[in-house]
KOLBA-979459 format. One record per atom (N, C-alpha, C): residue number from 0; x, y, z. Coordinates in pm, whole numbers, plus 50000, padded with zeros to 5 digits. Each point is the difference from the previous one (the first is absolute). Layout:
<zagus>
> NUM/X/Y/Z $
...
</zagus>
This chain:
<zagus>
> 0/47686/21861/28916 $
> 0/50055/50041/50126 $
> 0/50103/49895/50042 $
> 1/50130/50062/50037 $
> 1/50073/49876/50055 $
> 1/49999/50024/50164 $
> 2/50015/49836/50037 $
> 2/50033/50038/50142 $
> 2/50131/49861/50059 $
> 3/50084/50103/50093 $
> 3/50126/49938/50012 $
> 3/49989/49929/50133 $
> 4/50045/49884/50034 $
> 4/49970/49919/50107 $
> 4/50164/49954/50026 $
> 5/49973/49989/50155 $
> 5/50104/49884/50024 $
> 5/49946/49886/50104 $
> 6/50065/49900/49922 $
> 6/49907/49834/50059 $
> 6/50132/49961/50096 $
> 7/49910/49940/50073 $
> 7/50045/49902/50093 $
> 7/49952/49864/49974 $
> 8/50042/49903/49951 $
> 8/49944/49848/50000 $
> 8/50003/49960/50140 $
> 9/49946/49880/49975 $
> 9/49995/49884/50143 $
> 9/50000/50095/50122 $
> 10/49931/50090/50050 $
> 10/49956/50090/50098 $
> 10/49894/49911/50103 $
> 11/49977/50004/50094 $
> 11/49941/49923/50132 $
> 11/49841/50050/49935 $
> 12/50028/50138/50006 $
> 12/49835/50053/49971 $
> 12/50011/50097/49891 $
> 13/49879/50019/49955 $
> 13/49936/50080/49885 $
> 13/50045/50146/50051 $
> 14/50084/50114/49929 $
> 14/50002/50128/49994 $
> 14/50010/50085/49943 $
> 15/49911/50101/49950 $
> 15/49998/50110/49938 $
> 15/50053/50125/50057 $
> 16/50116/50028/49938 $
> 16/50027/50161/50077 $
> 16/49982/50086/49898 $
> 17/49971/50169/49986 $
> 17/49969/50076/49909 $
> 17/50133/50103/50077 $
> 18/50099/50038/49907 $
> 18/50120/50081/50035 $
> 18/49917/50120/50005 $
> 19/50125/50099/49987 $
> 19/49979/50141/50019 $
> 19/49926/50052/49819 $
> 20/50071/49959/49901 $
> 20/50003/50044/49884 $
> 20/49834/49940/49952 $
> 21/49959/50032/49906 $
> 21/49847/49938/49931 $
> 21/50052/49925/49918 $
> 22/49924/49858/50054 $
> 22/49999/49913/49869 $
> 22/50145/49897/50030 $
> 23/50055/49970/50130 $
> 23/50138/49942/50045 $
> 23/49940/49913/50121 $
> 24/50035/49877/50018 $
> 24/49951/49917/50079 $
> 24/50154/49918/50033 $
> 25/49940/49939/50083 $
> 25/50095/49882/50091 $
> 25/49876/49919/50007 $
> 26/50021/49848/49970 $
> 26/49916/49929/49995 $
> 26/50052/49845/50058 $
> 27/49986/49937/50134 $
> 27/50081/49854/50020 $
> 27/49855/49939/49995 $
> 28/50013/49898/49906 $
> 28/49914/49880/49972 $
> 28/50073/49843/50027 $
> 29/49915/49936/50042 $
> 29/49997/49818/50081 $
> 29/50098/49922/49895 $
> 30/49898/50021/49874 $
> 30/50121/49913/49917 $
> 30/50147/50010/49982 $
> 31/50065/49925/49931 $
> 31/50124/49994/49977 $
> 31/50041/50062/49892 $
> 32/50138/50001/50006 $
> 32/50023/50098/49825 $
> 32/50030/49874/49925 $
> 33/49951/49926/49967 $
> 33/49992/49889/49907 $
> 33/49904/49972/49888 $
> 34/50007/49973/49919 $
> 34/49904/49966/49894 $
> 34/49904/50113/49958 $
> 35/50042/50134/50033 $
> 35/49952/50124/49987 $
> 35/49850/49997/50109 $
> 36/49988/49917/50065 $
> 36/49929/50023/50120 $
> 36/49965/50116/50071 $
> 37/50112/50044/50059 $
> 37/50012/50152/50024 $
> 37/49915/50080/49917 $
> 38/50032/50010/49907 $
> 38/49969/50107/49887 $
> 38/49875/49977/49929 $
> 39/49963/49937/50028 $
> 39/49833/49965/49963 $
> 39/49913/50058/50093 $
> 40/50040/49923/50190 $
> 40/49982/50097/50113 $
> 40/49964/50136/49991 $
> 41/50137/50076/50001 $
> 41/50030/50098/49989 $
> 41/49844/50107/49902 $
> 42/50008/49908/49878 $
> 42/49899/50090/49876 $
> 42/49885/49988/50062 $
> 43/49939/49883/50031 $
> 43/49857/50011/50072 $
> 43/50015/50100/50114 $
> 44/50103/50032/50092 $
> 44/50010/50090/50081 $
> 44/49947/50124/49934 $
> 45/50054/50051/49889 $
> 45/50008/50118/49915 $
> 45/49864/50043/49976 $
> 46/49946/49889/49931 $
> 46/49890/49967/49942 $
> 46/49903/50025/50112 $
> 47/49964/49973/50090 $
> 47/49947/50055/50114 $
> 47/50017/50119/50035 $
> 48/50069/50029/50017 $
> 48/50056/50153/50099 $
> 48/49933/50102/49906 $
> 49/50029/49974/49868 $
> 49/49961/50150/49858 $
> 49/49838/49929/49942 $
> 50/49974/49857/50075 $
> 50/49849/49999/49947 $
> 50/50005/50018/49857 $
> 51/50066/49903/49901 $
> 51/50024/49957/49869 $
> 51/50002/49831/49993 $
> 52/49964/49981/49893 $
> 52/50029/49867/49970 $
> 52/50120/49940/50020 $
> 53/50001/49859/49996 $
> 53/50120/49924/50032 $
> 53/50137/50051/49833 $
> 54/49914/50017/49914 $
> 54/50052/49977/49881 $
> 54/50033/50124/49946 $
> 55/49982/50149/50073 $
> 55/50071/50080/49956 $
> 55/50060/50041/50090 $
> 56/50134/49929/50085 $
> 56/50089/50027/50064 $
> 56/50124/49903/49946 $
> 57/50105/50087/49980 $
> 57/50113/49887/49903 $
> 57/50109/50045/50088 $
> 58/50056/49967/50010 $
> 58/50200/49970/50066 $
> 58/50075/50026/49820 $
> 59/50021/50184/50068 $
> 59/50109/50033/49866 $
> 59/50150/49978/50059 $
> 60/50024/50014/50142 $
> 60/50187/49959/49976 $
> 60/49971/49915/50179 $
> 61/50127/49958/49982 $
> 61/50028/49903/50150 $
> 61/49935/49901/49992 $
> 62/49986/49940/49925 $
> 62/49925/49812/49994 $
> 62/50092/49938/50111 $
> 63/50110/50027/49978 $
> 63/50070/49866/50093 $
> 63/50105/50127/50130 $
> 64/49939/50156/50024 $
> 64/50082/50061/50109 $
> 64/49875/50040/50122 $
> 65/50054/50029/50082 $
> 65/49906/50053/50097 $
> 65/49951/50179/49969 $
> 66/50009/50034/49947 $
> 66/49965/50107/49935 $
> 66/49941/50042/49857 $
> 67/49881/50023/50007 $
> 67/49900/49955/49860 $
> 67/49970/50120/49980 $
> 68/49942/49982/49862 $
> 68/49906/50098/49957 $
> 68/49904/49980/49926 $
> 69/49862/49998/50031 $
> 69/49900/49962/49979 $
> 69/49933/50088/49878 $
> 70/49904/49963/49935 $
> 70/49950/50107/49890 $
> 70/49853/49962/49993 $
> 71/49912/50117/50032 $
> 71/49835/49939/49974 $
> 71/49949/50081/49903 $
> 72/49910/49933/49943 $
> 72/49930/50111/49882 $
> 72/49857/49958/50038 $
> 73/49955/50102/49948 $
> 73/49861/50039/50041 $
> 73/49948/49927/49855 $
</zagus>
């Protein structure tokens, strides 16, 4: 299943939004976009929300844009 996000780094507070479409998020997390910080964030976010392990959620495109796409396997 993929699911498409857009991050916000260095955000004041923790937020999850769920768009209109299934499976599309807006997500602003505390850390910074540095040292892939963010994006570690971000997966434990994932990883929570679909109730999967940390380790089957991967970042297939946008490593370094604000617009990702996430991939989990069961």
């Amino acid at each position: 299943m993929y699911v498409r996000v857009h991050a916000l780094a260095g955000a004041k507070k923790e937020m999850i939004r769920q768009e209109m479409q299934m499976h599309v998020y807006t997500i602003a997390v505390r850390e910074p976009a540095e040292q892939n910080a963010a994006n570690k964030r971000i997966r434990e976010i994932i990883a929570m929300q679909y109730s999967v392990p940390l380790g089957k959620v991967r970042i297939k495109t946008g490593h370094r844009a604000p617009s990702k796409l996430f991939e989990i396997t069961q």
